[in-house]
C-alpha positions as CSV (number, residue, x, y, z in Angstrom):
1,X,18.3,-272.5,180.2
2,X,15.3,-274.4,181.5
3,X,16.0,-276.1,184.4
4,X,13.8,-279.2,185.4
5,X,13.4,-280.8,189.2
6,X,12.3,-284.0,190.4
7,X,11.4,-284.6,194.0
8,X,9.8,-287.2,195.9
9,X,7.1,-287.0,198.7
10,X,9.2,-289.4,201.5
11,X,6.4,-292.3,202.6
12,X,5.8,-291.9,206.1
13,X,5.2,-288.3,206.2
14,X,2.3,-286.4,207.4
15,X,0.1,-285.1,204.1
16,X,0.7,-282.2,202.5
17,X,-0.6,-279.6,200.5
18,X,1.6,-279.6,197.2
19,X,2.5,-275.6,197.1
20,X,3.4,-275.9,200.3
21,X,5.7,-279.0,199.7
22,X,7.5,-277.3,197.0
23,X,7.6,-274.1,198.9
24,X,9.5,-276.0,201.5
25,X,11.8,-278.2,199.0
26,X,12.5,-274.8,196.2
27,X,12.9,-272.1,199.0
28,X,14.7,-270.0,195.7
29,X,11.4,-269.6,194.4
30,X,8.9,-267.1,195.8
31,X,4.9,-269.1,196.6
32,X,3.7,-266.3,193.5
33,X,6.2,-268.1,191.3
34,X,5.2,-271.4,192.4
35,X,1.6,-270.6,191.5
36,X,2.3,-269.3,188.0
37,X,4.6,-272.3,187.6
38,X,1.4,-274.8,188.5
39,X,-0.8,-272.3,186.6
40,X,0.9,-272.6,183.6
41,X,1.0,-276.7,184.0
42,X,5.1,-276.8,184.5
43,X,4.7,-278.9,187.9
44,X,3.2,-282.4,187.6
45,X,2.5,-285.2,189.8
46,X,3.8,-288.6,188.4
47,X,3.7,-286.8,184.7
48,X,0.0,-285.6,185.2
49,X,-1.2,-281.6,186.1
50,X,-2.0,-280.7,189.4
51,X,-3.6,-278.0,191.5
52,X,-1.8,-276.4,194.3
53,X,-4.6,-277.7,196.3
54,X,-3.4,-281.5,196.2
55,X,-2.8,-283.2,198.9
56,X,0.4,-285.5,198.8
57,X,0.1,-288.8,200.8
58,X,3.3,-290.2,200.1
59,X,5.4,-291.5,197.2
60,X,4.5,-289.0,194.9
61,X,6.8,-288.4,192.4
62,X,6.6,-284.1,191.7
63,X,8.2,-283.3,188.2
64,X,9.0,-278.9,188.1
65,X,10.1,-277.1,185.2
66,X,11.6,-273.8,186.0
67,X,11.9,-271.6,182.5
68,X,15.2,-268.8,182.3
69,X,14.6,-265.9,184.3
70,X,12.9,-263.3,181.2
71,X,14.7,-259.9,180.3
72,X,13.0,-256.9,182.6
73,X,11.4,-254.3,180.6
74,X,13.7,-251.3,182.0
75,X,16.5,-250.4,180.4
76,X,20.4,-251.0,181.1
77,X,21.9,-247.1,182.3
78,X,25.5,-246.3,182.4
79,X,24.8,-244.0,185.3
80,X,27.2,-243.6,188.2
81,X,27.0,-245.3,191.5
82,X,28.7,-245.6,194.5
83,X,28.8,-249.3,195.4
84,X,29.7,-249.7,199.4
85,X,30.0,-253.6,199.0
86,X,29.5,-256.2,196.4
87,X,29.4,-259.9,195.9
88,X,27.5,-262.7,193.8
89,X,24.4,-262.2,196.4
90,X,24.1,-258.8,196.6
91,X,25.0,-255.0,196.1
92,X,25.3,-252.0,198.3
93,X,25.4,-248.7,197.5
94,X,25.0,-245.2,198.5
95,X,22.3,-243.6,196.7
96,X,22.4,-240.1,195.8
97,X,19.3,-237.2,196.7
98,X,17.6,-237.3,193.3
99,X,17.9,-240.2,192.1
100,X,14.4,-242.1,191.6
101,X,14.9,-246.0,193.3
102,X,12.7,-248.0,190.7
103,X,11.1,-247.1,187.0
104,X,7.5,-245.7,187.3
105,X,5.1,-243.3,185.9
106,X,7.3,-240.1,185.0
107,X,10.8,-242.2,185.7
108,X,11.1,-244.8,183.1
109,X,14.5,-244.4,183.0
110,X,17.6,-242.9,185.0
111,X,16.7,-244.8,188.2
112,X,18.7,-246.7,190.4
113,X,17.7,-250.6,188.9
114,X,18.6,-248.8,185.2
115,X,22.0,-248.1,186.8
116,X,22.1,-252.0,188.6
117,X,20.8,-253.5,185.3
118,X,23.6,-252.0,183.5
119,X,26.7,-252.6,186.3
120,X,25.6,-256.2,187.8
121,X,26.6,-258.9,184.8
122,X,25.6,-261.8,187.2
123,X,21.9,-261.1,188.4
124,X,20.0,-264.6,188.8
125,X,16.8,-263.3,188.4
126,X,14.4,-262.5,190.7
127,X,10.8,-263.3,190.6
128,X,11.3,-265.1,187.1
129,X,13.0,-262.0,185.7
130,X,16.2,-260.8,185.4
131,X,16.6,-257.3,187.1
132,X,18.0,-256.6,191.0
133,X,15.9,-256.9,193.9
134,X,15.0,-254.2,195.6
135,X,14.2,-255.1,199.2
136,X,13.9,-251.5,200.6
137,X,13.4,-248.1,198.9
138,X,14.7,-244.9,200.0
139,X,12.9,-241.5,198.8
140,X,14.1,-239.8,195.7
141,X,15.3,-237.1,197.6
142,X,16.2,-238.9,201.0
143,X,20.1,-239.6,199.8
144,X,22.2,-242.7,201.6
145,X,23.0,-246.8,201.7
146,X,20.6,-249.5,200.6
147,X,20.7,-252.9,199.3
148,X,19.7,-254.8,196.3
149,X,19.9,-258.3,195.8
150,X,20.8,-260.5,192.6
151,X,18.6,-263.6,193.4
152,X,15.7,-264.7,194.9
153,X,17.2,-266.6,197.8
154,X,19.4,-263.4,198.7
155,X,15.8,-261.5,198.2
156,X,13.7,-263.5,200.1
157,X,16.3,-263.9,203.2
158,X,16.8,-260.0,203.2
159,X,13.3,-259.3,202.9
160,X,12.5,-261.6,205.8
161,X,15.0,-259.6,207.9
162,X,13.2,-256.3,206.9
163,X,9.9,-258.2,207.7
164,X,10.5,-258.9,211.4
165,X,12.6,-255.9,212.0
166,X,15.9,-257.4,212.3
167,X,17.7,-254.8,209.7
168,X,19.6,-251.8,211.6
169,X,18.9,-248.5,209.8
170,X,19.8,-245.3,211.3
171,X,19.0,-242.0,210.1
172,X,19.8,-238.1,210.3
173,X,17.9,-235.4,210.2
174,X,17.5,-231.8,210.6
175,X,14.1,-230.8,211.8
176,X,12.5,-227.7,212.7
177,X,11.9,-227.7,216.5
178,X,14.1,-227.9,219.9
179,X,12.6,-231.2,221.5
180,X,12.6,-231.1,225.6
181,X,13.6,-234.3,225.7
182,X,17.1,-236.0,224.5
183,X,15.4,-238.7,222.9
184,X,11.7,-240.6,222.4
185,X,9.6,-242.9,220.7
186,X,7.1,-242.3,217.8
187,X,4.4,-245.2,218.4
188,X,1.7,-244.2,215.8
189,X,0.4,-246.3,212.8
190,X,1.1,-245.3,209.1
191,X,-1.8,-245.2,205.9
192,X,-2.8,-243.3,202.9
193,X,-3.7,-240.2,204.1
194,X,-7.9,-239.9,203.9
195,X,-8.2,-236.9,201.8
196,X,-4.7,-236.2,200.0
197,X,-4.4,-239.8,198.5
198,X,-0.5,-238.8,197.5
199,X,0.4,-238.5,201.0
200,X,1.1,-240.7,204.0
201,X,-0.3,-239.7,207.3
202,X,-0.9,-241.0,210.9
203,X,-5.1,-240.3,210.2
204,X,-4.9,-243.3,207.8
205,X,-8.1,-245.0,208.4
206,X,-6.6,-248.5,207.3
207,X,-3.1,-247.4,209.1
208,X,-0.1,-250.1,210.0
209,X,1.7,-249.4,213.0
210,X,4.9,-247.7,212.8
211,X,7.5,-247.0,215.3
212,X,10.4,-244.7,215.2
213,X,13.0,-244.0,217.9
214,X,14.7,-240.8,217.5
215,X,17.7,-239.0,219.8
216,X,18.9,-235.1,220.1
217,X,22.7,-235.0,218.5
218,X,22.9,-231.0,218.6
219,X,20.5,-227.9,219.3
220,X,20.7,-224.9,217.7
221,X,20.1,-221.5,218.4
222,X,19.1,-220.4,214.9
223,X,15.2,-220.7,214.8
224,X,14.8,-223.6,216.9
225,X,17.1,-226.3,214.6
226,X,18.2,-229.6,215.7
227,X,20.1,-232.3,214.0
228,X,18.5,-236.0,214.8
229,X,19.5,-239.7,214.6
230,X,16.6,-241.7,214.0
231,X,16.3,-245.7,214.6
232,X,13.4,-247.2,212.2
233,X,11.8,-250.7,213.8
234,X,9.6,-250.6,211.3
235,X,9.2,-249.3,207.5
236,X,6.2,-247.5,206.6
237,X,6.1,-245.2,203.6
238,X,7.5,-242.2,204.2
239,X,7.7,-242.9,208.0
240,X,10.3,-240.5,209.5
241,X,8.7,-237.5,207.3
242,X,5.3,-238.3,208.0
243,X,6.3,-238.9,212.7
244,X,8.1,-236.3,212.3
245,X,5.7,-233.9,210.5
246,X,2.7,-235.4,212.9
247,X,5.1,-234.3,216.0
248,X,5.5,-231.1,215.3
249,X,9.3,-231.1,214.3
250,X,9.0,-231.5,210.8
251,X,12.5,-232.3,208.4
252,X,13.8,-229.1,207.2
253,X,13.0,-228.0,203.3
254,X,10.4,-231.5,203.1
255,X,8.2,-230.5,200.3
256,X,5.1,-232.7,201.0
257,X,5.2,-232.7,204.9
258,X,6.9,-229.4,206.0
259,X,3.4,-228.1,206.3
260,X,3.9,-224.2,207.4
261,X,7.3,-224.9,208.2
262,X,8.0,-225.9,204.6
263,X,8.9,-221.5,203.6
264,X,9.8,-220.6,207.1
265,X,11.5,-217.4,206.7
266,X,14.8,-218.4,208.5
267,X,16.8,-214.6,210.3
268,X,19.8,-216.0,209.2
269,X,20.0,-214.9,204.6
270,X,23.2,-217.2,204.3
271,X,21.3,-220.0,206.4
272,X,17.8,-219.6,204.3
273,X,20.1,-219.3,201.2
274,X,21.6,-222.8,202.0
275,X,18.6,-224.3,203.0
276,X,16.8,-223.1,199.8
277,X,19.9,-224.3,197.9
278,X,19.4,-228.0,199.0
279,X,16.0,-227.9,197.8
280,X,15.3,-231.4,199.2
281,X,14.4,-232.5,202.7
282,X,17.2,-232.7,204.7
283,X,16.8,-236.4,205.4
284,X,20.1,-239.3,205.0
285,X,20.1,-242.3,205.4
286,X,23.6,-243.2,207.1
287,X,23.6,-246.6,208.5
288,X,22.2,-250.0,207.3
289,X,23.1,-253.6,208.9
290,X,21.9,-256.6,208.0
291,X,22.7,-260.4,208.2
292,X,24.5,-261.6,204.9
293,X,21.9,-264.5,202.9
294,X,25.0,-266.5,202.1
295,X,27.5,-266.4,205.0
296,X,25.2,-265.7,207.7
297,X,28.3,-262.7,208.8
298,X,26.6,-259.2,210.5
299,X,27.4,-256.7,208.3
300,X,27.0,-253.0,208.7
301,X,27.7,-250.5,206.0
302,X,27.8,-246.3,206.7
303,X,27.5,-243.6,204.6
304,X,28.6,-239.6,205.1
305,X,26.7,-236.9,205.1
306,X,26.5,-235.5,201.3
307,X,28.6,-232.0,200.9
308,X,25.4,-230.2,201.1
309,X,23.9,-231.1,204.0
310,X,27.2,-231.5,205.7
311,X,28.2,-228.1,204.8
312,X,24.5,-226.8,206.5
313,X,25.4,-229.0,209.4
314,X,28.7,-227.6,210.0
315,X,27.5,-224.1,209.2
316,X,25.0,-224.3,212.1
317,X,27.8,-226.2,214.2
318,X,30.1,-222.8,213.6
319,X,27.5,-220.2,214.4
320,X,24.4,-221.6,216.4
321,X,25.3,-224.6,218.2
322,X,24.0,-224.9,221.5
323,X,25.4,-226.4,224.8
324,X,24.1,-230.4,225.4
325,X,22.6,-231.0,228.4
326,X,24.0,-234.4,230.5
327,X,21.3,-236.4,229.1
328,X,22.1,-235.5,225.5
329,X,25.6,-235.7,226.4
330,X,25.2,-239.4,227.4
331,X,23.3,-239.9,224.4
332,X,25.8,-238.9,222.1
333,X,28.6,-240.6,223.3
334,X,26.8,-243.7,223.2
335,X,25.8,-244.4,227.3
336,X,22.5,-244.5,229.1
337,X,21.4,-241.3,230.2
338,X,21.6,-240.3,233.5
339,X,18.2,-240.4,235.8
């Protein structure tokens, strides 16, 4: 149903632009929302139409319509999921390797909002339509948790977090390489890449900075493996692939940024049989805390490592595993290295 608001600017108060005033008194609503709503004539000023422009000087009376949130366009799926946590605000789950986050050219259906669309029975709408929000996107092949949020409140507090880099999100990976050191920093901006206009890269000529901490878990023997926890401060596209790749210790079996690593011809036939078997990069997302919109409660959600990767993991554990050194040791078990 259509929902109409009256406010009032107070006397006494300092003026004000009107978008701004209504951004402040309608935080549920996003500023591109406000603007179509004032666009399309639905706010008035003392029963007249305004620009966003106007300044209020006091004792203005602001009328707002706010139509129904409109059926999205993609389609309800009855497709699994593995939902973490789940209340009126918002959704967790663990996504899958594979399956595509949003509907776009070549996945119109099958993704992860058909599957929301068709499980969540009390999405609010976001951004004047009714379909989850998706604050954050994992690859299609990167498996692990993320969340999606039913409103716009929940989806404008979450993406606020994600905006000054509040959200925890930890990472493994497997990556082609033995690093020297237990653990560093990747400080380097993030772009479309100049000449491959499909991939990300460091080169980017209109690049945003981009940092990602990673640590040594294990070292193996077997062509110069190691398994990785990464910590992302910020969220680039593609950002671990694309450090990673840049650093020389690319993710094992990525398809767009292995480079000369991607067909490596591993000694091991039952390791390059596995490896060629999980025919994704080997790339999870295992961790993801956030503040909760509502309750304001830190909440922290972890997912396992998929069979296949944690059956490559445990193969190299078995046969290849090297001895940690004390500063990967400390690492590991969660204390400061030692100087």
């Amino acid at each position: 149903m259509e929902s109409t608001r009256q406010l009032l600017f107070p006397f006494g108060r300092s003026t004000e632009r009107l978008d701004r005033f209504l951004a402040e008194q309608l935080p549920e609503l996003s500023r591109s929302q406000l603007k179509i709503l004032i666009d399309d004539g639905r706010v008035r000023l003392d029963g007249q139409q305004v620009k966003a422009s106007l300044r209020l000087k006091g004792g203005e009376s602001v009328t707002v319509e706010i139509p129904p949130p409109e059926p999205t366009t993609a389609r309800p799926q009855d497709l699994p999921l593995t939902i973490l946590y789940e209340d009126s605000r918002l959704i967790v789950v663990d996504k899958p390797a594979g399956l595509v986050v949003h509907p776009a050219a070549g996945h119109r259906e099958g993704t992860l909002v058909n599957a929301l669309l068709h499980h969540c029975r009390d999405l609010a709408g976001i951004g004047g339509e009714l379909r989850p929000g998706i604050v954050h996107r994992l690859d299609k092949d990167t498996s692990g948790v993320m969340v999606a949020t039913k409103d716009d409140a929940a989806h404008q507090h979450l993406a606020a977090q994600f905006k000054v880099h509040s959200i925890t999100r930890r990472y493994l990976a497997l990556i082609h390489g033995l690093p020297t050191a237990a653990a560093g920093t990747i400080d380097l901006p993030i772009g479309r890449h100049p000449v491959q206009r499909k991939k990300m890269s460091t080169q980017s000529r209109a690049g945003r900075r981009a940092v990602t901490h990673w640590r040594v878990l294990r070292r193996y023997a077997a062509d110069g493996l190691a398994l990785v926890e990464l910590t992302l401060e910020t969220g680039r596209t593609h950002q671990i692939r694309v450090h990673l790749s840049e650093s020389r210790m690319p993710v094992v079996g990525d398809p767009v940024y292995g480079g000369s690593q991607r067909g490596k011809a591993l000694a091991d036939p039952e390791l390059r049989a596995m490896v060629r078997a999980l025919g994704r990069q080997a790339l999870h997302a295992r961790l993801l805390g956030f503040i909760h919109p509502e309750s304001g409660a830190y909440l922290e959600f972890q997912s396992p490592l998929p069979a296949e990767l944690a059956d490559l993991v445990a193969y190299l554990d078995n046969k290849y595993r090297l001895p940690a050194d004390p500063a990967q040791q400390a690492l590991s078990s969660g204390e400061s290295p030692s100087p």
